[in-house]
C-alpha positions as CSV (number, residue, x, y, z in Angstrom):
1,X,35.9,-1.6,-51.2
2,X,37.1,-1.4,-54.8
3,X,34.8,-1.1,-57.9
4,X,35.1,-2.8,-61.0
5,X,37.0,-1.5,-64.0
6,X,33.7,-1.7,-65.8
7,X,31.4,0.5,-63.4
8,X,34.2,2.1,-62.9
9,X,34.5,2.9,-66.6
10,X,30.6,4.3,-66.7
11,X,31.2,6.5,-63.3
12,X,34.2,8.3,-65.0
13,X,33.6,8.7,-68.6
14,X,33.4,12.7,-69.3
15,X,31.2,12.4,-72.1
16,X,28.6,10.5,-70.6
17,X,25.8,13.0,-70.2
18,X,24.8,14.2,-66.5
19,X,21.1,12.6,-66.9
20,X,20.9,8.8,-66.4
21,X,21.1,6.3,-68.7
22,X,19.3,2.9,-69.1
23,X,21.7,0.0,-71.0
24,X,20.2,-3.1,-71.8
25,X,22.2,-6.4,-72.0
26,X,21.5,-9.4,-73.2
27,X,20.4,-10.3,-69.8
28,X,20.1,-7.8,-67.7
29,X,19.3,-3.8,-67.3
30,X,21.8,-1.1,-66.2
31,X,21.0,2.2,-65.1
32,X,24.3,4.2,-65.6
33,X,24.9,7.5,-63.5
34,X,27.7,9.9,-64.3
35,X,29.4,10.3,-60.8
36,X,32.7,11.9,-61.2
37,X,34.1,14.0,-64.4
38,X,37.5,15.5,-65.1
39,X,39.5,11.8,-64.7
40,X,41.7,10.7,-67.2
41,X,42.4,6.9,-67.9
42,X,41.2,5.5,-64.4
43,X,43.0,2.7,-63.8
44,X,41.5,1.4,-60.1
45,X,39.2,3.1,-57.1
46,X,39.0,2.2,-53.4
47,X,37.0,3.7,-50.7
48,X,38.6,5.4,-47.3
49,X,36.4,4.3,-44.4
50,X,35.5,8.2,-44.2
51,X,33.7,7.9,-47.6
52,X,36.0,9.2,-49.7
53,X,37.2,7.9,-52.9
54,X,40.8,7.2,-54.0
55,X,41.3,7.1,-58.1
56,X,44.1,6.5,-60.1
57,X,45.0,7.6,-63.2
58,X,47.3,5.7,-65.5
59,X,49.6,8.2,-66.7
60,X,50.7,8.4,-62.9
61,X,48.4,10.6,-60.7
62,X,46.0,9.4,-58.1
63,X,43.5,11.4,-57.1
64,X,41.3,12.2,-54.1
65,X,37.3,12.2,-54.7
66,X,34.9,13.0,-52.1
67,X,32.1,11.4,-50.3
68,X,30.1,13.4,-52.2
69,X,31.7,12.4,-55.8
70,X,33.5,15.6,-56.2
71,X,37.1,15.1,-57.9
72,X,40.0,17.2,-55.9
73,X,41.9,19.2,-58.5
74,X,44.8,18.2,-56.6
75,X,46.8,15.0,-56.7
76,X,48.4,13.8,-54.2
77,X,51.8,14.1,-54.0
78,X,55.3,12.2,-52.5
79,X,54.5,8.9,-54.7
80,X,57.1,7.3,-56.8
81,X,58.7,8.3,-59.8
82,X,55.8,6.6,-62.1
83,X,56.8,5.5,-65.8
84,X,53.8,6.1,-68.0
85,X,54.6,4.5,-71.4
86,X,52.3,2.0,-73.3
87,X,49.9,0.0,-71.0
88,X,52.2,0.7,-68.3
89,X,52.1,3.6,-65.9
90,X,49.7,3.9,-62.1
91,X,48.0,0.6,-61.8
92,X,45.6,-0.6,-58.7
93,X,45.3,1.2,-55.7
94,X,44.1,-1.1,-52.2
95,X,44.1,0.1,-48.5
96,X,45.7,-2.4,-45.9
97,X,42.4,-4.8,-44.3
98,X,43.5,-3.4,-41.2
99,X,43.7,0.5,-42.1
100,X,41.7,1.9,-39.8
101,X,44.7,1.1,-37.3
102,X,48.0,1.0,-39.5
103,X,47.0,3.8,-42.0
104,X,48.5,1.6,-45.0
105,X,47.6,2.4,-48.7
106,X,49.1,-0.2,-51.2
107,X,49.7,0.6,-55.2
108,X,51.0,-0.6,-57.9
109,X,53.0,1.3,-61.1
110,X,55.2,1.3,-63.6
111,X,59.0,1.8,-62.1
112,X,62.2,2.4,-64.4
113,X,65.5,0.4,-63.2
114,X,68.4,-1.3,-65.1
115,X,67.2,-2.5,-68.3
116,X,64.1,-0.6,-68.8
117,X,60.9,-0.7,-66.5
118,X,58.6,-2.8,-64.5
119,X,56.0,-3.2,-62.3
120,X,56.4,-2.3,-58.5
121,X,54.7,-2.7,-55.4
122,X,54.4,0.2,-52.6
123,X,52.8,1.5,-49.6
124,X,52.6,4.5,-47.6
125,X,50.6,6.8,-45.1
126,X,48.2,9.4,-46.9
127,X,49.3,12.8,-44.7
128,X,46.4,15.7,-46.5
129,X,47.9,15.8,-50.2
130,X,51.2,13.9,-49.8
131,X,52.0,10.0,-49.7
132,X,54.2,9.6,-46.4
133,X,56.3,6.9,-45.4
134,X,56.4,5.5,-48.4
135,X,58.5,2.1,-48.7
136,X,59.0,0.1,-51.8
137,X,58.4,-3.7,-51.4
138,X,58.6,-5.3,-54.6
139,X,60.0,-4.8,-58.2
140,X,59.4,-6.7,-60.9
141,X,62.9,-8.0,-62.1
142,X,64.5,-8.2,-65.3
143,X,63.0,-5.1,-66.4
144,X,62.8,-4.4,-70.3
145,X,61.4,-1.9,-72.3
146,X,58.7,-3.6,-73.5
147,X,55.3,-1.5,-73.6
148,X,52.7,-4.0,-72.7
149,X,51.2,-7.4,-70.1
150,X,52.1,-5.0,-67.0
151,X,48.8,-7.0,-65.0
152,X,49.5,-4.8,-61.1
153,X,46.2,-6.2,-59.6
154,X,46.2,-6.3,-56.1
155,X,44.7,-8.5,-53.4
156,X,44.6,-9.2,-49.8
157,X,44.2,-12.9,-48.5
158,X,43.2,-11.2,-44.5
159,X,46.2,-13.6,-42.6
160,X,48.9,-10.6,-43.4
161,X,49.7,-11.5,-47.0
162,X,50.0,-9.4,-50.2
163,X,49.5,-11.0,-54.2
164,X,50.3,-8.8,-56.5
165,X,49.6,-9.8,-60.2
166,X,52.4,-9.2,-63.1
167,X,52.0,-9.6,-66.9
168,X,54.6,-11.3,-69.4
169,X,55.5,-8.0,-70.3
170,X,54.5,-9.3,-74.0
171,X,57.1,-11.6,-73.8
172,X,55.1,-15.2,-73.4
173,X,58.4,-17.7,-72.6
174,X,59.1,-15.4,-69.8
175,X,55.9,-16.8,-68.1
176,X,57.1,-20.0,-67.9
177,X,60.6,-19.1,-66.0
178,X,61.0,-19.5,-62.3
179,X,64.2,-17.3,-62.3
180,X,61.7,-14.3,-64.2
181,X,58.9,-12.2,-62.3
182,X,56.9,-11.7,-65.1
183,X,53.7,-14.0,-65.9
184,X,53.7,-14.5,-61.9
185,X,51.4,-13.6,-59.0
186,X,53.6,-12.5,-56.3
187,X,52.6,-13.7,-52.7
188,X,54.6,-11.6,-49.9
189,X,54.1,-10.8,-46.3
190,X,52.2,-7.6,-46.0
191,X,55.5,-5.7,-45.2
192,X,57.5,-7.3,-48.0
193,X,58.8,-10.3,-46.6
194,X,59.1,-13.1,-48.3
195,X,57.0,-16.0,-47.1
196,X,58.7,-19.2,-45.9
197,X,56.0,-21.7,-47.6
198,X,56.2,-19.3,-50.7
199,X,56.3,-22.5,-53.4
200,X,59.6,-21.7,-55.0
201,X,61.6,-20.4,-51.6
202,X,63.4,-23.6,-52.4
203,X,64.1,-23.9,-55.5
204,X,67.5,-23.4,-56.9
205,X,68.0,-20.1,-59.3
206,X,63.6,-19.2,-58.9
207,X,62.6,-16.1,-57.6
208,X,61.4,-16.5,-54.2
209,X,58.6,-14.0,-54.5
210,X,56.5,-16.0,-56.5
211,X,53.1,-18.0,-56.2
212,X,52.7,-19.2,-59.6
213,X,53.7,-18.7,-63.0
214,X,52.1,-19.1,-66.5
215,X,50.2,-16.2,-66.5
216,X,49.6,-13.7,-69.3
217,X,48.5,-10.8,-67.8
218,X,46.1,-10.9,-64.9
219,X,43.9,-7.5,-64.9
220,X,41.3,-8.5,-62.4
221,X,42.1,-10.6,-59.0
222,X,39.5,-11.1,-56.4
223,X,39.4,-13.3,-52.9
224,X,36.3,-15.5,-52.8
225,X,34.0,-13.8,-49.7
226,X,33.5,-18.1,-48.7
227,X,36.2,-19.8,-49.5
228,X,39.0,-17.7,-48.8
């Protein structure tokens, strides 16, 4: 289960004071409750099925938070090298639909490669404080030095496929180029295959990997519970 950037937001600010607080909307009433204090920049949470909390932070640490909302002073270690410049550094973190058997934890950063950076897809096994096994399965190619439109939302469809969302990199004609990642939701096989009936497999000179294009730069990305 992941939590919105917005709660997510009032659970991790470290000024908000210990007490409660009562917001009031236009519509509606919130009760905020300080949960967790010490983070800086959250980017994205999901919960371990033994209750425990996995945060990261964007400048390229993801931390471990108990059931009990108490934050580890240790981050985890083995991840990527994690470029942290502008918008861009640790994006979304997910856990595999089927983790309880495979052990898979899926996240998304800010990689440097020829050209400048991008965003990237990996997974591995959490072993205590260190990422194991960790495989890279997609990079967001040309990379350029740009500092913004990163998107690195992740989603699940539950029949062993992957999207991950990327930004135009503040570069809007890139978003309308089927040879360039950027402006795209990548569709993939959970491993990092490619999918066969991936729309642009076909297509001579398009990058395989994508699902659409068009896109600015898609922070938020949710499966409908009904309609798949």
């Amino acid at each position: 289960m992941r939590i919105p950037l917005t709660l997510m937001c009032l659970i991790a600010v470290v000024s908000t004071p210990a007490h409660a607080q009562t917001i009031q909307s236009e519509k509606y009433t919130f009760r905020a409750v300080t949960l967790v204090r010490g983070l800086q920049n959250p980017w994205s949470m999901v919960f371990l099925p033994d209750g425990r909390m996995l945060v990261t932070e964007r400048e390229g640490r993801l931390r471990i938070v108990s059931k009990d909302f108490k934050l580890d002073p240790k981050p985890v270690e083995g991840l990527p090298e994690i470029v942290a410049t502008g918008q861009g550094g640790l994006f979304d973190v997910a856990i595999h639909p089927q983790y309880p058997q495979n052990g898979w934890i899926y996240w998304a950063y800010n990689a440097s490669g020829p050209g400048g950076w991008g965003t990237t897809l990996a997974r591995g096994k959490l072993d205590g404080y260190r990422m194991a096994n960790v495989q890279i399965l997609f990079s967001l190619e040309p990379k350029t030095r740009t500092g913004q439109h990163f998107g690195g939302r992740i989603v699940f469809d539950g029949k062993g496929m992957v999207y991950l969302t990327l930004g135009d990199r503040g570069e809007m004609a890139r978003a309308q180029k089927a040879d360039d990642h950027a402006g795209s939701v990548i569709r993939l096989h959970d491993d990092g295959r490619v999918p066969a009936d991936n729309p642009f497999v076909n297509r001579a000179g398009a990058k395989p990997e994508k699902f659409t294009l068009g896109n600015r730069n898609m922070q938020g990305a949710a499966l409908h519970p009904q309609t798949g």
